[in-house]
VOPAGU-2260 file (C-alpha; in pm, 1 decimal, decimal comma):
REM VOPAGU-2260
SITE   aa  ch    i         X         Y         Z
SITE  UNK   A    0    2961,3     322,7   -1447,6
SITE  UNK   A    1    2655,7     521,8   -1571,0
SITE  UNK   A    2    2313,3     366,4   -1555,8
SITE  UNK   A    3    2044,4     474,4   -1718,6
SITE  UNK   A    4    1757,9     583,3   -1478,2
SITE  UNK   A    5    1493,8     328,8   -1638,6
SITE  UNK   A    6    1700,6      57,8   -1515,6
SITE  UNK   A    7    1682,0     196,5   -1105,3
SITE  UNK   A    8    1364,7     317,1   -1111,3
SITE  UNK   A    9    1088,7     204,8   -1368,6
SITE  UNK   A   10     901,7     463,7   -1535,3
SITE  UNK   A   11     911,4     324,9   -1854,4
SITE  UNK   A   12     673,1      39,4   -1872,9
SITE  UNK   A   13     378,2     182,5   -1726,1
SITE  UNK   A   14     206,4     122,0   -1977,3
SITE  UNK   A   15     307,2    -240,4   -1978,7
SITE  UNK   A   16     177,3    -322,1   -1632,6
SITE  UNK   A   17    -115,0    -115,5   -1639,0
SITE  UNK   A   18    -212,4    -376,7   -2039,3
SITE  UNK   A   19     -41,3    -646,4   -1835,5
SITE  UNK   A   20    -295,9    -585,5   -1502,7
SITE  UNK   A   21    -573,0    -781,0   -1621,4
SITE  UNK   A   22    -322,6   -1091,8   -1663,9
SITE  UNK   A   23    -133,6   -1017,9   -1366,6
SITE  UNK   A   24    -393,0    -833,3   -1140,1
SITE  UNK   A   25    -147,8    -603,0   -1023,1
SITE  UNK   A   26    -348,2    -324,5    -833,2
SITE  UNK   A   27    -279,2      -3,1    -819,1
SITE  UNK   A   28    -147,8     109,9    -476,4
SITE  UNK   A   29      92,0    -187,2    -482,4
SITE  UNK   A   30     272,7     -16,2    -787,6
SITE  UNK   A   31     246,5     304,2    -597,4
SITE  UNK   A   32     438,4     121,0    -280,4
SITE  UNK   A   33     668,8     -24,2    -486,3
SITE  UNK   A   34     767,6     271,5    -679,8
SITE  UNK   A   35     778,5     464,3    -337,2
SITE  UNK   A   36    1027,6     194,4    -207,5
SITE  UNK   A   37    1257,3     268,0    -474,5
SITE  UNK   A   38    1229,9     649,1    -401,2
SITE  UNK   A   39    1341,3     568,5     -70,5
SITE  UNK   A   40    1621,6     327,2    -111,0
SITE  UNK   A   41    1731,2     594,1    -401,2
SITE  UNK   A   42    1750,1     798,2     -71,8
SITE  UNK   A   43    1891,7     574,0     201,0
SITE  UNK   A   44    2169,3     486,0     -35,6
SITE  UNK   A   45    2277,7     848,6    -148,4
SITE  UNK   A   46    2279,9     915,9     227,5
SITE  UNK   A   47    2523,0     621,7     347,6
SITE  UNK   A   48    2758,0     710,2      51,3
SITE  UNK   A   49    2751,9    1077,8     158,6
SITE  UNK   A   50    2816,0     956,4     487,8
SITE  UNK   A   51    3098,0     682,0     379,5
SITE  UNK   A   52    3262,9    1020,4     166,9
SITE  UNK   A   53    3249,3    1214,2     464,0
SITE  UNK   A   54    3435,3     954,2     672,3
SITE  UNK   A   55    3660,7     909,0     408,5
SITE  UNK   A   56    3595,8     568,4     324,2
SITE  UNK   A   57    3479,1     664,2     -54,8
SITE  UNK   A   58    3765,2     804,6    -249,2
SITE  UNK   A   59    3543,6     868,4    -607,3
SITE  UNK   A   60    3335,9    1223,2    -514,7
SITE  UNK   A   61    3113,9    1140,1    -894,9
SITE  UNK   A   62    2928,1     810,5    -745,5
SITE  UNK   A   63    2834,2    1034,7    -452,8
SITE  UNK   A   64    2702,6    1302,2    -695,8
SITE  UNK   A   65    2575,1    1075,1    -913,2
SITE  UNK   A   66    2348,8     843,7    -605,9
SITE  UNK   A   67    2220,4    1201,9    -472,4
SITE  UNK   A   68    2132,8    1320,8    -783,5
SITE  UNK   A   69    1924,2    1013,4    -889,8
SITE  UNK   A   70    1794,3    1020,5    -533,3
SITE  UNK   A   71    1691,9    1384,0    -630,1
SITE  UNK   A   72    1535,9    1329,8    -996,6
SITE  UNK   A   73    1322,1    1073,8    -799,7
SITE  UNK   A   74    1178,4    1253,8    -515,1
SITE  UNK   A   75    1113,8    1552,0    -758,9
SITE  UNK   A   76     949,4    1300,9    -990,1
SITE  UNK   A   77     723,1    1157,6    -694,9
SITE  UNK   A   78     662,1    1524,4    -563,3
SITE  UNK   A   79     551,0    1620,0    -938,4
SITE  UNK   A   80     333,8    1284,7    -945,8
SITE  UNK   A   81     191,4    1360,9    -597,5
SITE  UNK   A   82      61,7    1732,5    -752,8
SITE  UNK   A   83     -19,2    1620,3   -1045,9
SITE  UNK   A   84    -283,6    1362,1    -877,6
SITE  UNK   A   85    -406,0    1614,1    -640,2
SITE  UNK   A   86    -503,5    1857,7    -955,2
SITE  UNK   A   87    -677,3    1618,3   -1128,4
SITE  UNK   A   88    -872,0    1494,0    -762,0
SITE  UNK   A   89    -975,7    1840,8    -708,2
SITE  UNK   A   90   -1110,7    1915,6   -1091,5
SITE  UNK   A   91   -1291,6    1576,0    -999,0
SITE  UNK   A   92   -1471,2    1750,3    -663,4
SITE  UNK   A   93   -1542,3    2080,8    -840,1
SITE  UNK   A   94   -1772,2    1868,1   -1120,6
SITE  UNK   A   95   -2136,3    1889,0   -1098,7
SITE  UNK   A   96   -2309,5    1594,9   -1065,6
């Protein structure tokens, strides 16, 4: 079965919850804990079923590719984030006030 990555880890509706945060109050470092939870599980799950293929207890080698390549896409996706916010800090520091 072949899930789309919107439906693991939500990218998507950003722009939802940042219109829905005055309703909702959602702030920002909780989406930025949340999102980094799913990063991690991504990770902790394509390392048991690497470890339950190794021990032979997983017969289908595609769901193990499949789990550690989502688990890539989204730490490459948080490391491009991650840069991405430290540019635009650093053009912040180099403005005159």
């Amino acid at each position: 079965m072949i899930e789309s990555i919107n439906s693991n880890y939500n990218i998507a509706p950003l722009e939802k919850t940042v219109a829905n945060n005055s309703n909702n109050k959602i702030s920002f470092s909780k989406l930025l804990e949340d999102n980094l939870n799913k990063v991690n599980n991504l990770q902790l799950k394509s390392n048991e079923m690497t470890e339950q293929f190794a021990l032979g207890n997983i017969d289908n080698v595609h769901d193990v590719t499949i789990a550690a390549q989502k688990a890539s896409t989204a730490l490459n996706l948080t490391v491009a984030v991650q840069n991405k916010v430290m540019d635009a800090y650093n053009e912040i520091m180099r403005m005159q006030v």
